[in-house]
C-alpha positions as a Markdown table, in Angstrom:
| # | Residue | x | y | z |
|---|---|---|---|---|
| 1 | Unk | 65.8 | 156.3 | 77.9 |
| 2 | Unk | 64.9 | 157.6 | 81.3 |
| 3 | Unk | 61.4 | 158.5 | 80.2 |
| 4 | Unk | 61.5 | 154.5 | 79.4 |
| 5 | Unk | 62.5 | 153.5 | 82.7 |
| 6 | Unk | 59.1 | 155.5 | 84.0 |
| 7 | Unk | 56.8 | 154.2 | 81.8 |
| 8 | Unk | 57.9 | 150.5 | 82.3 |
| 9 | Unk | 57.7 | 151.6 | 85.9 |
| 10 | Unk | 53.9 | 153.3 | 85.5 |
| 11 | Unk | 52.9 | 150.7 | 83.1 |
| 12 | Unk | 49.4 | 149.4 | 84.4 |
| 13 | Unk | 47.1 | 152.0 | 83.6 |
| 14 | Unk | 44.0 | 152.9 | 84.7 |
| 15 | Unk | 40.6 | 151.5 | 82.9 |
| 16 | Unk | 41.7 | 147.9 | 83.1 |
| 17 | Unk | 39.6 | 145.9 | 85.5 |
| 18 | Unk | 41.9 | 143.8 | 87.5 |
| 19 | Unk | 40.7 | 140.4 | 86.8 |
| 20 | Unk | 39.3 | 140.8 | 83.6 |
| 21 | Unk | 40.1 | 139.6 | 80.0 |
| 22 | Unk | 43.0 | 141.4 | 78.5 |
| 23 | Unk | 44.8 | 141.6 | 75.0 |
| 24 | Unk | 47.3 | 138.6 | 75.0 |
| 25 | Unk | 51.3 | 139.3 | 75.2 |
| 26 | Unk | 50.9 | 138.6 | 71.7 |
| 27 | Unk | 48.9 | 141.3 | 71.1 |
| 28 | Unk | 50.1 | 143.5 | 73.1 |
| 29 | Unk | 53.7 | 143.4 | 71.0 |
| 30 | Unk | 52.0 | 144.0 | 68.2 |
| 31 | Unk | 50.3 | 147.0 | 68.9 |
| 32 | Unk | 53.3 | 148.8 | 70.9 |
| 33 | Unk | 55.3 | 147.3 | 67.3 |
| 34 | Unk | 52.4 | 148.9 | 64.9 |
| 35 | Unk | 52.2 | 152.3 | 67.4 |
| 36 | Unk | 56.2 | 152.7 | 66.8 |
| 37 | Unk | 56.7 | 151.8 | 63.3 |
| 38 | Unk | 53.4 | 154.0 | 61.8 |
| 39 | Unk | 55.2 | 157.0 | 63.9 |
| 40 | Unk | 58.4 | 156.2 | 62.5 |
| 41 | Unk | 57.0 | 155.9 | 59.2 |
| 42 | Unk | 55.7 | 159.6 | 59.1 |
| 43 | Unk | 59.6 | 161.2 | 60.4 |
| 44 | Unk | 61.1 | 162.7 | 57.9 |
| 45 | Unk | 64.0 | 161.9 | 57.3 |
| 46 | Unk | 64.0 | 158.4 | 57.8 |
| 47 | Unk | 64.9 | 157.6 | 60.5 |
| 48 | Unk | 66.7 | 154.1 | 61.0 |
| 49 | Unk | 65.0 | 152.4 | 64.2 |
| 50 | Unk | 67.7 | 150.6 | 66.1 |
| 51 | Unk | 66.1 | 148.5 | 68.9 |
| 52 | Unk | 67.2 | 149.6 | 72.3 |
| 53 | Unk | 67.5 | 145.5 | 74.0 |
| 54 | Unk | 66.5 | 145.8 | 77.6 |
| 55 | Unk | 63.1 | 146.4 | 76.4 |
| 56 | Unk | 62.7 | 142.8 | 74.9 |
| 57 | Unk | 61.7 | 141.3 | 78.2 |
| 58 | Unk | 58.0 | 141.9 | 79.4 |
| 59 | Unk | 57.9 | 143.5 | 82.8 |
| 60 | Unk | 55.5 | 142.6 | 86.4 |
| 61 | Unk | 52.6 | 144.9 | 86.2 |
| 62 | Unk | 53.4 | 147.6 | 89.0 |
| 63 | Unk | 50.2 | 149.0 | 89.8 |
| 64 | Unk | 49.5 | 149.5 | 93.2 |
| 65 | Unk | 46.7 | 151.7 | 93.0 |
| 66 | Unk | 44.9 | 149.3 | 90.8 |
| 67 | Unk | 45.3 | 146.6 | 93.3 |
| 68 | Unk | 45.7 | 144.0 | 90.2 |
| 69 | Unk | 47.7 | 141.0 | 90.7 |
| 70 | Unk | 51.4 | 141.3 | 89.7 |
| 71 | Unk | 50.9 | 137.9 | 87.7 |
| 72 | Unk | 50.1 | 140.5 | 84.8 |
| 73 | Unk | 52.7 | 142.2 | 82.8 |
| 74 | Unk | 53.4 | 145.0 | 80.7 |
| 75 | Unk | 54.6 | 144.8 | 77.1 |
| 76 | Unk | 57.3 | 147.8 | 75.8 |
| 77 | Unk | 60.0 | 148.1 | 72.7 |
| 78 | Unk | 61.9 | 151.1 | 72.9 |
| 79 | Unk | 64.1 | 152.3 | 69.6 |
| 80 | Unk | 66.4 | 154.6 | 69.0 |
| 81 | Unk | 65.7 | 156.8 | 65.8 |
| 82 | Unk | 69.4 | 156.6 | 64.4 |
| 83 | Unk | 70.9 | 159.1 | 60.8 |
| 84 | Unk | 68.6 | 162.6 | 61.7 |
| 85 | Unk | 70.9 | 165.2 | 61.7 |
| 86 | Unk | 71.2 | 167.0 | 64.9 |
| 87 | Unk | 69.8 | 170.3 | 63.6 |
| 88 | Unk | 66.4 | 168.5 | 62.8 |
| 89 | Unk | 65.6 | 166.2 | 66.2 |
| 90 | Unk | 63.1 | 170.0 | 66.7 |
| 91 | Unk | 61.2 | 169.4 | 63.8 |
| 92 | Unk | 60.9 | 165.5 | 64.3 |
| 93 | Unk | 59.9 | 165.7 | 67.6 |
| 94 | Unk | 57.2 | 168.2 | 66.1 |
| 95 | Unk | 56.3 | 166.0 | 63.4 |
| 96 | Unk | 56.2 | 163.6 | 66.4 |
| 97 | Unk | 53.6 | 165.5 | 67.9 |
| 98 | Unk | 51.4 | 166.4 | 65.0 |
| 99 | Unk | 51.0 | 162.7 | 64.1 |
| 100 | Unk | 50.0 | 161.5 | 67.8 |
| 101 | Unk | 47.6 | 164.3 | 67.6 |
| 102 | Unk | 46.4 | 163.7 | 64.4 |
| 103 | Unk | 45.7 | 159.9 | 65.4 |
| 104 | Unk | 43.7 | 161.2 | 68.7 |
| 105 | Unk | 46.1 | 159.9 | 71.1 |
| 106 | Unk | 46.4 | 162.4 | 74.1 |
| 107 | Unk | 49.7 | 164.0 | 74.5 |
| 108 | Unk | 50.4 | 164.3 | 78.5 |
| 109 | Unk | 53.3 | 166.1 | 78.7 |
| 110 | Unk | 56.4 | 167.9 | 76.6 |
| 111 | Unk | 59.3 | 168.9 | 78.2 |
| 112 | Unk | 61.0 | 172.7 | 77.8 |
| 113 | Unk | 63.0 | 171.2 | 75.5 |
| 114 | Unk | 60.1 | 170.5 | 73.2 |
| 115 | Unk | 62.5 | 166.9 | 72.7 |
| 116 | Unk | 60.7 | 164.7 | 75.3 |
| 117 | Unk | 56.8 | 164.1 | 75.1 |
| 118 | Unk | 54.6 | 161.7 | 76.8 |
| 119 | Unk | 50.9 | 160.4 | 75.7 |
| 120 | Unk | 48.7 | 157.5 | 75.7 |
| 121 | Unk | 47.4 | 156.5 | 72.7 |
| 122 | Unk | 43.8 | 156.3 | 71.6 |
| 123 | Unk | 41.3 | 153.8 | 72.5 |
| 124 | Unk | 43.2 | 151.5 | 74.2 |
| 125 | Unk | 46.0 | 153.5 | 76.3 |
| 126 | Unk | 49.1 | 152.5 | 75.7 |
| 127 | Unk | 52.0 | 154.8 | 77.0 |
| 128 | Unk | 53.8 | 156.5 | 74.6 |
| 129 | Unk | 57.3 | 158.4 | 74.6 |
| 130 | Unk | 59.7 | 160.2 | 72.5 |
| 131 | Unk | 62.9 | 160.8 | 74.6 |
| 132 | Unk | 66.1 | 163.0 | 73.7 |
| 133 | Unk | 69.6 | 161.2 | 75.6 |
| 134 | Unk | 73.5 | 161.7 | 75.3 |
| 135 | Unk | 75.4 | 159.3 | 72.9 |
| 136 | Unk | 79.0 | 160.4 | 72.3 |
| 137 | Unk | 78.1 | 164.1 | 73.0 |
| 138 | Unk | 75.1 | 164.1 | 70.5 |
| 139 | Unk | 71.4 | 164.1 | 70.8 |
| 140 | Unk | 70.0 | 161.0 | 70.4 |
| 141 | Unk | 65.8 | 160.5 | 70.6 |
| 142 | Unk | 64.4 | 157.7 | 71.7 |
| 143 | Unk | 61.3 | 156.5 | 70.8 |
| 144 | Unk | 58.6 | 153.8 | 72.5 |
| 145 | Unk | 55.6 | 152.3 | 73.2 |
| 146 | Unk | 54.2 | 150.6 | 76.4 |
| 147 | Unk | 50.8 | 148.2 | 76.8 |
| 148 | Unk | 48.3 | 148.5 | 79.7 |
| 149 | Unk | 48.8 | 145.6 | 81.9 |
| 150 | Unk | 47.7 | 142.4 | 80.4 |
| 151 | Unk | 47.3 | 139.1 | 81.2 |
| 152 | Unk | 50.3 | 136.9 | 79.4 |
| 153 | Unk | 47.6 | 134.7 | 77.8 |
| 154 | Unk | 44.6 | 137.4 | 77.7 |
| 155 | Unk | 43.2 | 136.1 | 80.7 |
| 156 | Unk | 43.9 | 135.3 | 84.5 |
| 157 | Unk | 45.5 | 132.4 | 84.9 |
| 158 | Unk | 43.1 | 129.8 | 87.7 |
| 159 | Unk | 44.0 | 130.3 | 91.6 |
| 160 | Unk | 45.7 | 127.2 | 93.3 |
| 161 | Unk | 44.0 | 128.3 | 96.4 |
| 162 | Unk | 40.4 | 126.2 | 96.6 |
């Protein structure tokens, strides 16, 4: 889940303007939901999502480059993919792969391992991971989604000042 822990971290991403509309929270959750469950749904086998919890709360918008106001937030849900048998997480993260490309999203990076991948999907730029970690001395992979910074209730709430 440490590619989670970055993408939370890196979660504004570039395009938004800063005091724009944006999606709702609302939205937002729906779309990272939709993003994970139609990759999910193409895994074969099965895999049995298993919401990783820490990623129910919303995080600030960290952006400093965008100069945005940190009253926006990010929107993630990270899942485990629990029953694929260790001598298959290879071809998932392939088939992984092949879908995200097949949708247009943009695939960033992989790591050596061919196990972790990063992307943003495609048109709206939401962060997207697929993460190998340890549990109990197997390979586990992870996999989530992340919304561009967005405005809790789509748009910027009215300055006290003035």
């Amino acid at each position: 889940m440490i590619v989670v822990v970055a993408i939370i971290v890196t979660g504004c991403t570039r395009g938004e303007a800063v005091n724009e509309p944006t999606m709702t929270e609302t939205q937002a959750l729906a779309r990272v939901e939709q993003l994970i469950n139609e990759t999910a749904a193409v895994i074969r086998p099965k895999p049995r999502l298993d919401l990783y919890r820490p990623s129910l709360n919303p995080n600030s918008c960290l952006d400093p480059s965008d100069g945005g106001s940190k009253d926006r937030i990010v929107v993630n849900r990270s899942y485990y993919l629990r029953d694929i048998p260790q001598g298959q997480l290879a071809e998932v993260a392939r088939q992984v792969k092949q879908y995200w490309e097949q949708r247009g999203h943009h695939i960033e990076g992989i790591a050596q391992n061919g196990l972790d991948m990063s992307g943003r999907s495609r048109p709206d730029d939401f962060l997207l991971s697929l993460a190998a970690t340890g549990d109990n001395g197997d390979i586990l992979l992870g996999l989530a989604a992340t919304s561009p910074c967005v405005w809790p209730n789509g748009t910027p709430e009215p300055s006290s000042a003035g």
